[in-house]
N, C-alpha and C positions, 0 to 999 in steps of 0.2 A: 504494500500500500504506500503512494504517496504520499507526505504529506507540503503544503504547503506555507510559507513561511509568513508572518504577520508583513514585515514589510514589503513582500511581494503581491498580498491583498491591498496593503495602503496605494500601493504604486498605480495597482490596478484600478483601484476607485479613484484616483486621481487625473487618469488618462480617462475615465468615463467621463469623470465630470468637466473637467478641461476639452475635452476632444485631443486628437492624436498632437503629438510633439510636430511640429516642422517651422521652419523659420519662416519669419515675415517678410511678406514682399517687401523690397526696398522702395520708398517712398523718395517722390520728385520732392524735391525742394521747394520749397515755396518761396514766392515772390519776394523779394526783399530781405531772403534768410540770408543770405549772404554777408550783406550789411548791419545783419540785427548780429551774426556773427562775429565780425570785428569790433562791435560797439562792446559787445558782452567783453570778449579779449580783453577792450580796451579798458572795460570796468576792474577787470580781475586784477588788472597788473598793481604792482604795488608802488603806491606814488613815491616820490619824488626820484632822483640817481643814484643810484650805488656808487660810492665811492673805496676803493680798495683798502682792506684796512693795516693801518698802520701799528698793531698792538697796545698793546696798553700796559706799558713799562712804567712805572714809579720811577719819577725823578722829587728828588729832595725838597726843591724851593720853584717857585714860581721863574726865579732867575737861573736854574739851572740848565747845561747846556743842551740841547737835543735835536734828533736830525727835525727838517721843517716840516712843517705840516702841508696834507696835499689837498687840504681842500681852504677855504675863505668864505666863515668860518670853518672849524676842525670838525672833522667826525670820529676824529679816532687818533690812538699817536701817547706819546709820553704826555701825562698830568699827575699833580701831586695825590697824596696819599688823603688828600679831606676835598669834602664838597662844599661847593655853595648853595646855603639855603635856600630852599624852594620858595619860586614868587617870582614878583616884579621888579626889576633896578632901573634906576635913571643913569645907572653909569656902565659901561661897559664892564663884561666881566674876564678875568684873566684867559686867553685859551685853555694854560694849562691846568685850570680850575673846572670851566667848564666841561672838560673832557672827560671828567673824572664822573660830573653828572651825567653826559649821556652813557658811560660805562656803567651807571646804577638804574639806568634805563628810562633817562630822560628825556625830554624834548623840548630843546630853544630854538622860542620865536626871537629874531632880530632882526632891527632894522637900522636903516641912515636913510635919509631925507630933511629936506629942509622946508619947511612950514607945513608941516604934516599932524599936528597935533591932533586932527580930526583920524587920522588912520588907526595913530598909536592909541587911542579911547577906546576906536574899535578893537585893536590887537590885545590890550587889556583886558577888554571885558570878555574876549573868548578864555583867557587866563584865567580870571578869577571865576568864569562859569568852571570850567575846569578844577579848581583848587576847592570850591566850595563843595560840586560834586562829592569830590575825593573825601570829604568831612563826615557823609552822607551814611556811608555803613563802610564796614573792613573791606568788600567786594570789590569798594571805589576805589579804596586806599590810593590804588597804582596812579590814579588822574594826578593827585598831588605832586608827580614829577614832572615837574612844567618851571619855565623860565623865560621871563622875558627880562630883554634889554638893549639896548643903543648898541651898534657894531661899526662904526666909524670906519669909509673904506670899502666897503660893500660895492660891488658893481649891479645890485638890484635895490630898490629900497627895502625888500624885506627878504630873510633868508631862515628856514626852516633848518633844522639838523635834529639827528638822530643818529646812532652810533651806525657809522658804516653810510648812512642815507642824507642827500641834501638836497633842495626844492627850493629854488629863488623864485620870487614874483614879483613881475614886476609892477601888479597892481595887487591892490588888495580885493581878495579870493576868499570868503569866509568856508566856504564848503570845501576848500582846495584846504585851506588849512587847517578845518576837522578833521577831514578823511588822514590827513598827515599826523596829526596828534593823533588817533584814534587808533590808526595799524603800528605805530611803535611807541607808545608811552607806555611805559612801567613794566617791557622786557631788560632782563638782567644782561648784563654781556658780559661780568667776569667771567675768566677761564674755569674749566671744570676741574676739579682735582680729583683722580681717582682714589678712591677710597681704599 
């Protein structure tokens, strides 16, 4: 006597109630999929440049000597062993300072322009929407890595970073500069150490 197996009955009721296995016809494309194609592409991609990164070596002092940095502002590179406090400055902040923030997984907004005070209110207050979030419960925490400040020298008036990523505008982009803060604020980038 045979007998047969339970998964060999599931399989069976599955093909009744399904009908038989065979692939689906391949479907034409529709009108405009091609371009709804590249837009999607274009969504996915992760804003701003990748800039190659330069590690993240402990140097002593602010004044200490180290090879240049490859990007204006830095994304990556020798900074000291402390951060600067999360927020807003009216004064520019050291490179080798800020470096060390976007290695704890920050993101500075900065800018240069001249009679711009209207812009910099705006770039402020996506800041503090940001910091306050962070306030909001522990899940926020990560927003509170944010910094703004003046960048004297800038060939854009405003310039985004993030460890390794940098996004110049030369106008101001409130959605350009969510989506920016949003996909890299409050990733870690110290080295891993094997345990």
């Amino acid at each position: 006597m045979r007998t047969i197996s339970i998964g060999t009955i599931l399989f069976a009721l599955i093909l009744f109630l399904n009908g038989p296995l065979q692939a689906a016809p391949p479907k034409a494309p529709a009108k405009g999929a091609e371009k709804n194609k590249s837009a999607e592409k274009a969504e996915e991609k992760e804003p701003g440049t990748t800039v190659p990164s330069l590690g993240n070596d402990h140097i002593q002092s602010i004044e200490s000597p180290h090879p240049p940095y490859n990007s204006k502002p830095p994304t990556s590179g020798p900074h000291v062993p402390f951060v600067a406090r999360w927020g807003i400055y009216t004064r520019q902040i050291p490179n080798e300072l800020q470096v060390h923030n976007l290695e704890d997984g920050g993101v500075i907004i900065q800018y240069d322009c001249k009679d711009c005070s209207e812009m910099i209110q705006k770039i402020e207050a996506i800041a503090k929407d940001y910091l306050d979030k962070s306030k909001m419960t522990p899940q926020n925490s990560r927003f509170g890595h944010l910094l703004v400040a003046p960048y004297p020298g800038l060939d854009t008036p405003i310039a985004l970073t993030a460890w390794g990523k940098i996004d110049k505008l030369s106008t101001f982009d409130e959605a350009r500069i969510r989506r920016f803060i949003e996909a890299y604020i409050g990733i870690d980038h110290h080295p891993s150490h094997p345990e």
